[in-house]
MOPAC internal coordinates of N, CA, C and O (Angstrom, degrees):
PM7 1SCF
backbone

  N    0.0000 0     0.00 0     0.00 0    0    0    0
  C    1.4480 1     0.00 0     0.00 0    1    0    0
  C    1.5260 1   110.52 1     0.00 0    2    1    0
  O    1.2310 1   122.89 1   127.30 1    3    2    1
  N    1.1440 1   112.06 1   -52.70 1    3    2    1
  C    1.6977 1   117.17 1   172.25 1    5    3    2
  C    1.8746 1   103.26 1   -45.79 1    6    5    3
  O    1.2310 1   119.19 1   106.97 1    7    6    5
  N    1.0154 1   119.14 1   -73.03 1    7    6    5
  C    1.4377 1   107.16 1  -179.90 1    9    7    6
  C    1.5859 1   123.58 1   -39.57 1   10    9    7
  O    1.2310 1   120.45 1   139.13 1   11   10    9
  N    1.0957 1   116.74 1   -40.87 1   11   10    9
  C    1.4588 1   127.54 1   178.17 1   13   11   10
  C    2.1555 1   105.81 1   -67.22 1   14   13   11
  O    1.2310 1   128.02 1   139.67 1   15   14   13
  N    1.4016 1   102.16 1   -40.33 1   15   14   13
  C    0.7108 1    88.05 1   169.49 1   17   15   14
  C    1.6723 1   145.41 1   -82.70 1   18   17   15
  O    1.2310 1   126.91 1   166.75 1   19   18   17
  N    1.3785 1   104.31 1   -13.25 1   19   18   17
  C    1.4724 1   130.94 1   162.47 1   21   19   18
  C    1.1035 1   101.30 1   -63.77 1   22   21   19
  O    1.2310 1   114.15 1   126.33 1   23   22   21
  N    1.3437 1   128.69 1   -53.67 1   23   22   21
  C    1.5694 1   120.65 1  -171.01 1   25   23   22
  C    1.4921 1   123.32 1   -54.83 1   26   25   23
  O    1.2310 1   129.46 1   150.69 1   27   26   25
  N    1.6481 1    99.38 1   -29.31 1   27   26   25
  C    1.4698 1   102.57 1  -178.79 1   29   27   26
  C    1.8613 1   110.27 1   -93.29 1   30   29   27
  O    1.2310 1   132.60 1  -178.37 1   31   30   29
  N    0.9415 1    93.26 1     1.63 1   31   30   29
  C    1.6406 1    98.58 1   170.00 1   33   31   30
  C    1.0795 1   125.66 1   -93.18 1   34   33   31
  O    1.2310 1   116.88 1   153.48 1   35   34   33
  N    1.7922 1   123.53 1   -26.52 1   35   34   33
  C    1.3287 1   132.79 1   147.83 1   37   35   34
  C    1.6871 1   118.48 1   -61.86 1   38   37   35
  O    1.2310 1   113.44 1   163.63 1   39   38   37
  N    1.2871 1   130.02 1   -16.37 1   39   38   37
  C    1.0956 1   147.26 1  -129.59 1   41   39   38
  C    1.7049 1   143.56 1    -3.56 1   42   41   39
  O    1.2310 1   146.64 1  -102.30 1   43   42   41
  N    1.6712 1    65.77 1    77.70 1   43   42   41
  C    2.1255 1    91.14 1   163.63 1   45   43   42
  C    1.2358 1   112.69 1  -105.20 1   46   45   43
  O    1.2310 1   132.69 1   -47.40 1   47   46   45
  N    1.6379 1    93.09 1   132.60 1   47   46   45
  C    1.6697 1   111.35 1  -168.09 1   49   47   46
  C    0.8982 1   124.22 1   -48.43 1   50   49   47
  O    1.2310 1    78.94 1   104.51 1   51   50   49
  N    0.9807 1   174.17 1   -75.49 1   51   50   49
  C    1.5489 1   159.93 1   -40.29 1   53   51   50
  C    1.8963 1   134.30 1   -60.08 1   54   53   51
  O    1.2310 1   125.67 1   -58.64 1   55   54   53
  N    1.2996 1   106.72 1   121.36 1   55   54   53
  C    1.4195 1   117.73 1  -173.61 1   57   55   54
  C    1.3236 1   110.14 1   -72.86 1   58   57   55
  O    1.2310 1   115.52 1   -51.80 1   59   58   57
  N    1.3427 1   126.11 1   128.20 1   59   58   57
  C    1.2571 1   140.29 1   159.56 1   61   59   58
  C    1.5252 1   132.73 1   -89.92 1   62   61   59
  O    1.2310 1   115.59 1  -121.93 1   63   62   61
  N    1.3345 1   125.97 1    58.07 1   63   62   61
  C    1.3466 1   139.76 1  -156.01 1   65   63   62
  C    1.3774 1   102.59 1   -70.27 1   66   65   63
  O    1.2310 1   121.63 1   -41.44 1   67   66   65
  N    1.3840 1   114.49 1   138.56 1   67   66   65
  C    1.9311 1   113.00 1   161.55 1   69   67   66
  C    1.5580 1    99.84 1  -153.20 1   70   69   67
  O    1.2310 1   129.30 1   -40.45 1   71   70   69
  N    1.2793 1    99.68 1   139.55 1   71   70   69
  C    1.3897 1   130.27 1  -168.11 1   73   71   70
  C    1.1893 1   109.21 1  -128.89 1   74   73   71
  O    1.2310 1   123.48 1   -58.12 1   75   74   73
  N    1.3688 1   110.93 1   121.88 1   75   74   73
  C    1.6068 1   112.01 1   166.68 1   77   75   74
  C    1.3903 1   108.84 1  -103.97 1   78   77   75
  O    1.2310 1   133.70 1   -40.68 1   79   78   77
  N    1.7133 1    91.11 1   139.32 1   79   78   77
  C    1.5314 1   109.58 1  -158.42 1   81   79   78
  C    1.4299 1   111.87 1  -118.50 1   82   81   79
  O    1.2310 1   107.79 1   -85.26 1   83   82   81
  N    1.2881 1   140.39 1    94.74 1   83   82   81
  C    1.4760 1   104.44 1   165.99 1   85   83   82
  C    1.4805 1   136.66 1  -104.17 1   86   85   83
  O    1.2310 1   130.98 1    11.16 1   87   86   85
  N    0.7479 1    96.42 1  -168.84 1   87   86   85
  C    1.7167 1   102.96 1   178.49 1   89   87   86
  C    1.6621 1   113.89 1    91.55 1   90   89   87
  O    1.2310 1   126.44 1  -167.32 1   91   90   89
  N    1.6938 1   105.23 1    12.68 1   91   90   89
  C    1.4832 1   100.35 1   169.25 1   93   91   90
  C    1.5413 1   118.04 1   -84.72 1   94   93   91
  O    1.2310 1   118.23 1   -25.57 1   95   94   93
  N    1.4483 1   120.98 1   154.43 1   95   94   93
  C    1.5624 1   112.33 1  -174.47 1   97   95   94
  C    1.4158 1    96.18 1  -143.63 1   98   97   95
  O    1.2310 1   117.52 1   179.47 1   99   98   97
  N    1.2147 1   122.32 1    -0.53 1   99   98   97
  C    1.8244 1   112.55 1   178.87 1  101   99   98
  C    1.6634 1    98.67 1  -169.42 1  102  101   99
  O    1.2310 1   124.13 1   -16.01 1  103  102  101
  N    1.7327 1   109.69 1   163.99 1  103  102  101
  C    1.1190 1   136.90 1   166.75 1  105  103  102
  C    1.5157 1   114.89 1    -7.67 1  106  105  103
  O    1.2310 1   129.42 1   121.61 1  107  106  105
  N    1.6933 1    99.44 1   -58.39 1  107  106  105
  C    1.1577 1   126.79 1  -169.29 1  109  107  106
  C    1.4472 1   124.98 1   -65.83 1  110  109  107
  O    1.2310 1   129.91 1   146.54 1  111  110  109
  N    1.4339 1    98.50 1   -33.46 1  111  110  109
  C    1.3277 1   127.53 1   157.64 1  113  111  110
  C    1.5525 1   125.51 1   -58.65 1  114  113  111
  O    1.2310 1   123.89 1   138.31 1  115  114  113
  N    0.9608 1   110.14 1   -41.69 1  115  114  113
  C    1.9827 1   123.99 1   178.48 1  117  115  114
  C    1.7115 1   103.63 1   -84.01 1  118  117  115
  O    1.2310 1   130.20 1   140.68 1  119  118  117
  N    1.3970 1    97.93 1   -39.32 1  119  118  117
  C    2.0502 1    89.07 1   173.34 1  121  119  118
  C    1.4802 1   105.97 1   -71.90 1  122  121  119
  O    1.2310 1   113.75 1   128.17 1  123  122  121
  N    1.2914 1   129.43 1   -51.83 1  123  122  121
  C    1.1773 1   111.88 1  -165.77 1  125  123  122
  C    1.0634 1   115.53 1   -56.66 1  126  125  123
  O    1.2310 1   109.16 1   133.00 1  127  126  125
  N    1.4218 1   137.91 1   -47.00 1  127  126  125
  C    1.5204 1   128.40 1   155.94 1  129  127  126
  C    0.9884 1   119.85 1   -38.83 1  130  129  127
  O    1.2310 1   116.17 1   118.84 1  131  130  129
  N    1.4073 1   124.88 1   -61.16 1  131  130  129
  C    1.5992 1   114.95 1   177.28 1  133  131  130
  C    1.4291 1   123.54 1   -43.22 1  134  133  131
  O    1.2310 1   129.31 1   132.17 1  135  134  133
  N    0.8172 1    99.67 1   -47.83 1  135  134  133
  C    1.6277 1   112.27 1   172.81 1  137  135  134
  C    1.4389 1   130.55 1   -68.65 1  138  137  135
  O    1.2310 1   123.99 1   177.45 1  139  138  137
  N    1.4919 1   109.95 1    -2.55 1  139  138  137
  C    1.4838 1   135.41 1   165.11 1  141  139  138
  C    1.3128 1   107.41 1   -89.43 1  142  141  139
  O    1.2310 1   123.07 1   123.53 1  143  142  141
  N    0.8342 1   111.71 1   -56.47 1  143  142  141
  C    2.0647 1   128.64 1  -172.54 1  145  143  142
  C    1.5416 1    83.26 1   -65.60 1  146  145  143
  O    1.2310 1   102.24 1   141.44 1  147  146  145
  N    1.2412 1   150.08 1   -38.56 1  147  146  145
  C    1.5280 1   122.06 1  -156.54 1  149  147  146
  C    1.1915 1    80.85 1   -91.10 1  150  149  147
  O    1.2310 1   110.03 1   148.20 1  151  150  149
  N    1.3059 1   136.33 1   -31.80 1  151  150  149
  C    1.4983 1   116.33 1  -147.16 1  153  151  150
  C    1.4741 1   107.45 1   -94.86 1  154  153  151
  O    1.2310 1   122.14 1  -176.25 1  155  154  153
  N    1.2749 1   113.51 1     3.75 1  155  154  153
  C    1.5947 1   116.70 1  -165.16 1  157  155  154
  C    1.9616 1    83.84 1  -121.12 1  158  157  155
  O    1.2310 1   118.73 1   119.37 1  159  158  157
  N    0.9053 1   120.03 1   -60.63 1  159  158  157
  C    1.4983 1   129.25 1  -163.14 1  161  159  158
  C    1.4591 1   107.33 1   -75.71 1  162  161  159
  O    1.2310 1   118.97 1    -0.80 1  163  162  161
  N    1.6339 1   119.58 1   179.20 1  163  162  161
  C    1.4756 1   119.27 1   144.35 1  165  163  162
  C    1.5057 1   117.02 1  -128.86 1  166  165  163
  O    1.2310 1   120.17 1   -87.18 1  167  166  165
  N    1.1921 1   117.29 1    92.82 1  167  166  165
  C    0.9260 1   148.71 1  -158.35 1  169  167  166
  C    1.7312 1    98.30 1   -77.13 1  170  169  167
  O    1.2310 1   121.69 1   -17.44 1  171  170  169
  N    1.4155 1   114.37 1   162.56 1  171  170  169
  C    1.2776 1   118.08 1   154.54 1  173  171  170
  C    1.6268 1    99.44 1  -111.83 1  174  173  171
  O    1.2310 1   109.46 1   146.79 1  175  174  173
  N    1.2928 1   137.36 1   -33.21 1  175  174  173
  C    1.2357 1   121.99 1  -150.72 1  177  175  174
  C    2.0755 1    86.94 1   178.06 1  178  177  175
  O    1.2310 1   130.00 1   -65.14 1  179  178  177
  N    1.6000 1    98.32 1   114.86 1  179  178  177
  C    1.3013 1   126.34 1   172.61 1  181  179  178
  C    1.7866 1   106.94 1  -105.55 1  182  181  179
  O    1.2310 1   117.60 1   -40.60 1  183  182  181
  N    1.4436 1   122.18 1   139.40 1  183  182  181
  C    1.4372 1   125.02 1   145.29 1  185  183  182
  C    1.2569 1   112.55 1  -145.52 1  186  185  183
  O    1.2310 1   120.01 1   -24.59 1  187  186  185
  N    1.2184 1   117.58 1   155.41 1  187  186  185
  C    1.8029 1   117.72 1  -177.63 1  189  187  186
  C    1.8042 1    78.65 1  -135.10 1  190  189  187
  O    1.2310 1   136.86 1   -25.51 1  191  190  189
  N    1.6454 1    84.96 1   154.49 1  191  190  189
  C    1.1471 1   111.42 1  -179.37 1  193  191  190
  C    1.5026 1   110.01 1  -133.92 1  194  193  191
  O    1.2310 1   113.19 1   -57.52 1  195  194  193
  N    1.4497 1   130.47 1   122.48 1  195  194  193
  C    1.3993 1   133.36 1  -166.14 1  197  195  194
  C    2.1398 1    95.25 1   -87.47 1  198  197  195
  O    1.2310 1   122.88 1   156.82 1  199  198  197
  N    1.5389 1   112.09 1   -23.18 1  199  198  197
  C    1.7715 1   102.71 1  -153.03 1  201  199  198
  C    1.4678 1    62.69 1   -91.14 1  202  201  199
  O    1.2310 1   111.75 1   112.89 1  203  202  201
  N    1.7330 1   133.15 1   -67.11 1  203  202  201
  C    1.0298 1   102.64 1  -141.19 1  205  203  202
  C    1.6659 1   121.27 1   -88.09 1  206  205  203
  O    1.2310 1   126.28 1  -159.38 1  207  206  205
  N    1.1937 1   105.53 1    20.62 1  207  206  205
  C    1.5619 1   137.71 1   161.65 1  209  207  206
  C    1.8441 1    99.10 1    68.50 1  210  209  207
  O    1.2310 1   116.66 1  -150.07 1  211  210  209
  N    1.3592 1   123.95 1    29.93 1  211  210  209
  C    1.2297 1   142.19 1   158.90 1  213  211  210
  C    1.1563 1   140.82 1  -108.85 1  214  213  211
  O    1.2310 1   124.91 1   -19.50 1  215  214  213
  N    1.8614 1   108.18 1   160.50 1  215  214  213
  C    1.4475 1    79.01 1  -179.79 1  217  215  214
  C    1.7763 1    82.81 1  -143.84 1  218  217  215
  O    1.2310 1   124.32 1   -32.40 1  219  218  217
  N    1.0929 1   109.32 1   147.60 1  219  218  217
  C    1.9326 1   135.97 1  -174.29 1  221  219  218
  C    1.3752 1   118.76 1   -97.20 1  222  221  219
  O    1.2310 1   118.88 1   -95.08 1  223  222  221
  N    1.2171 1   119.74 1    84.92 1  223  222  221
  C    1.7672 1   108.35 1   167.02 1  225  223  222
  C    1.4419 1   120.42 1   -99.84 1  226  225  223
  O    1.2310 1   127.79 1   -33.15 1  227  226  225
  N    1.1316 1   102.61 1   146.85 1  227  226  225
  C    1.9293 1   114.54 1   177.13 1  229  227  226
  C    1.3943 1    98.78 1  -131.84 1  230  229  227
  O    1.2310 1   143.34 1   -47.74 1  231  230  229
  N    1.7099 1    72.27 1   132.26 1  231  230  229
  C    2.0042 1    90.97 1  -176.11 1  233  231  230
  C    1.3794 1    91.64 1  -161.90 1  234  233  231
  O    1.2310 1   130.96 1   -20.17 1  235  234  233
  N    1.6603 1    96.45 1   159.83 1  235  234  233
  C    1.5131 1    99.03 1   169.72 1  237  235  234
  C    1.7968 1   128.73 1  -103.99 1  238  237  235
  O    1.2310 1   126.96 1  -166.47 1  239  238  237
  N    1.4366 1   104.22 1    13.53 1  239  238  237
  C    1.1071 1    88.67 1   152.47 1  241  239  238
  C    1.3597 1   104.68 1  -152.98 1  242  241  239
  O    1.2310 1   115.24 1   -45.48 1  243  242  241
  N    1.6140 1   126.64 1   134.52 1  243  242  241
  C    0.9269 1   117.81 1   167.34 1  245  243  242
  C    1.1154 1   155.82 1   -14.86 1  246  245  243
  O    1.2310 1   118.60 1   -48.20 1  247  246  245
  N    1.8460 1   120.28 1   131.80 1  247  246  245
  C    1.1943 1   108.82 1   177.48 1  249  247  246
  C    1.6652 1   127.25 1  -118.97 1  250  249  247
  O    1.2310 1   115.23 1   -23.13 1  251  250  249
  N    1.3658 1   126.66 1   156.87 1  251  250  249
  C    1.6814 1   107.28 1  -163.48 1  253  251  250
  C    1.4710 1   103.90 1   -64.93 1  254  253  251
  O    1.2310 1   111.29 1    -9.66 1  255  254  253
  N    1.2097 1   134.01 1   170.34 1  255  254  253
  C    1.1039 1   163.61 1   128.00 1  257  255  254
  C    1.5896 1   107.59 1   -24.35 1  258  257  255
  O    1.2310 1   130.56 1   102.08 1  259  258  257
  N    0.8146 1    97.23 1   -77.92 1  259  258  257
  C    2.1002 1   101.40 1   169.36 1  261  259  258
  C    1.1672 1   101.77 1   -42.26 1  262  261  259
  O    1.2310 1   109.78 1    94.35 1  263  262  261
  N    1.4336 1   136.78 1   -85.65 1  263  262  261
  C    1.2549 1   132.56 1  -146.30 1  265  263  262
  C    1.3068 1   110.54 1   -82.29 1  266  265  263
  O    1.2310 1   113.09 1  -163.18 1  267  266  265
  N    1.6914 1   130.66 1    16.82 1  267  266  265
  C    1.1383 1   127.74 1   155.22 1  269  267  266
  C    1.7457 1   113.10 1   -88.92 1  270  269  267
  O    1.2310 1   127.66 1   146.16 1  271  270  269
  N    1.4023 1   102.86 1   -33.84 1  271  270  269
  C    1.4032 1   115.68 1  -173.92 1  273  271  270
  C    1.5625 1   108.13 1   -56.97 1  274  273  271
  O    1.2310 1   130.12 1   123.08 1  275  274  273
  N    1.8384 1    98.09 1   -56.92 1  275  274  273
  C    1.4875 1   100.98 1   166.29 1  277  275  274
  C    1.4432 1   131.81 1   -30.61 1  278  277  275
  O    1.2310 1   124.94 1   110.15 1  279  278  277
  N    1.3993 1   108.11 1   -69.85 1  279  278  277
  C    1.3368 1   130.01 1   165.73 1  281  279  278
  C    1.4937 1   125.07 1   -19.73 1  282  281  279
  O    1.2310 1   130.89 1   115.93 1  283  282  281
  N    1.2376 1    96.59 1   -64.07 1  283  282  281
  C    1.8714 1   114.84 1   175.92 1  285  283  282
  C    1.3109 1   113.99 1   -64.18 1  286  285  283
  O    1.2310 1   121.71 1   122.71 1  287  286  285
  N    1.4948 1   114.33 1   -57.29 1  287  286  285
  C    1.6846 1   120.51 1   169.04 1  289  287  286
  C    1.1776 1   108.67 1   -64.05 1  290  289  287
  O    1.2310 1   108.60 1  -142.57 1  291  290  289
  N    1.5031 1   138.93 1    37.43 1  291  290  289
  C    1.3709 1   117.69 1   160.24 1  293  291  290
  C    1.5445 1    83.51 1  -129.48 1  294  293  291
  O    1.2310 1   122.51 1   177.81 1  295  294  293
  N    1.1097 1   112.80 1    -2.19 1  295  294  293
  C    1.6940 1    98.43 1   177.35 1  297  295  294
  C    1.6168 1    98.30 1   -81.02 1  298  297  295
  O    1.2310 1   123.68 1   151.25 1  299  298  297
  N    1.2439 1   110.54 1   -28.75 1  299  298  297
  C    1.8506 1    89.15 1  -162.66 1  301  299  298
  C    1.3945 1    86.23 1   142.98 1  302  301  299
  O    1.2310 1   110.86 1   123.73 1  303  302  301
  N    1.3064 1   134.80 1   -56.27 1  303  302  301
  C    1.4413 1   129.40 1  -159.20 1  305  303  302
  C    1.5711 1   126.01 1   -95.40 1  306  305  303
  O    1.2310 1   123.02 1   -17.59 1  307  306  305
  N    1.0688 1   111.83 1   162.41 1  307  306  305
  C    1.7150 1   121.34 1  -162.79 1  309  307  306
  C    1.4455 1   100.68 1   -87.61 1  310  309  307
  O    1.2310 1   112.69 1   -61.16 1  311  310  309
  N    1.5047 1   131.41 1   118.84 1  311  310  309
  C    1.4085 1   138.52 1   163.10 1  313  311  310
  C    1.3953 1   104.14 1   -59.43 1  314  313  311
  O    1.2310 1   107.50 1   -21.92 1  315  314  313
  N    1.6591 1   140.91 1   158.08 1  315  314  313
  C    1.0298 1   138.32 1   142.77 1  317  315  314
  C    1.6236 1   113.80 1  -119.80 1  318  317  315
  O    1.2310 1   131.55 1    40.51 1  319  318  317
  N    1.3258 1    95.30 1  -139.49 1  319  318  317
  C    1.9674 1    98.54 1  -175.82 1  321  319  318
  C    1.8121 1   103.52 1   -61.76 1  322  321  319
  O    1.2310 1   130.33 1   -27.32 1  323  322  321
  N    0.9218 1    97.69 1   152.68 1  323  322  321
  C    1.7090 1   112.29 1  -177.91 1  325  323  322
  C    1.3154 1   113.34 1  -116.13 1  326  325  323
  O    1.2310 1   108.74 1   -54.06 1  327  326  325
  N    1.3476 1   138.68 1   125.94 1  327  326  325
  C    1.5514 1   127.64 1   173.47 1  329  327  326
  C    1.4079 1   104.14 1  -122.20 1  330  329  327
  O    1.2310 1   119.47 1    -0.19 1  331  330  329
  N    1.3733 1   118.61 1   179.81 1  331  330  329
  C    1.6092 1   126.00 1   166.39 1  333  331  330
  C    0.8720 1   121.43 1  -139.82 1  334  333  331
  O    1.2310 1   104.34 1   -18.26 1  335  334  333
  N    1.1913 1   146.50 1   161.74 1  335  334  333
  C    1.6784 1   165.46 1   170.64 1  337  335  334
  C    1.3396 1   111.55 1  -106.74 1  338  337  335
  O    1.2310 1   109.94 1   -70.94 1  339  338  337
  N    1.1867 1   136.49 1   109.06 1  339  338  337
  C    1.5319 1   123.08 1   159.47 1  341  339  338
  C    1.9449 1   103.51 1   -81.23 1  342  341  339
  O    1.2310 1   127.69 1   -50.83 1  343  342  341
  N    0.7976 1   102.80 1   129.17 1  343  342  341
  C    1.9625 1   114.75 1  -176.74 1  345  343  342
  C    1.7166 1   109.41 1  -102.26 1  346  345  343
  O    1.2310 1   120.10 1   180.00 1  347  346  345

């Protein structure tokens, strides 16, 4: 939280990405995405969520819409609607 919050005191933006995902059903399920999104993106901070069938990235600079969709569908799982936050 301290970093995020320094960042906005220098003022660098920060992206608030959420993706609805399905087809997660366990733990195992939310890392492997996570662990896709870091490895494709540069992320500050990835979580997927299987209950709330999402998944949240923070970064500072945007990423497309496509190449998140990509990303996820090569893991196995279904992208849905995408929104953003500018922070």
């Amino acid at each position: 939280m301290f970093i995020y919050s320094a960042l906005i005191m220098i003022g660098v933006n920060m992206y608030k990405i959420t993706v609805a995902v399905d087809g997660m059903v366990c733990g195992m399920c939310e890392a492997h995405i996570n662990e896709a999104i870091r490895k494709n993106f540069s992320v500050k901070k990835v979580k997927s969520s299987k209950r709330k069938k999402q998944t949240v990235i923070t970064c500072e600079d945007d990423i497309d819409d496509e190449a998140i969709r990509n990303v996820i569908n090569e893991t196995g799982y279904t992208p849905g609607e995408i929104s953003r936050e500018v922070k």
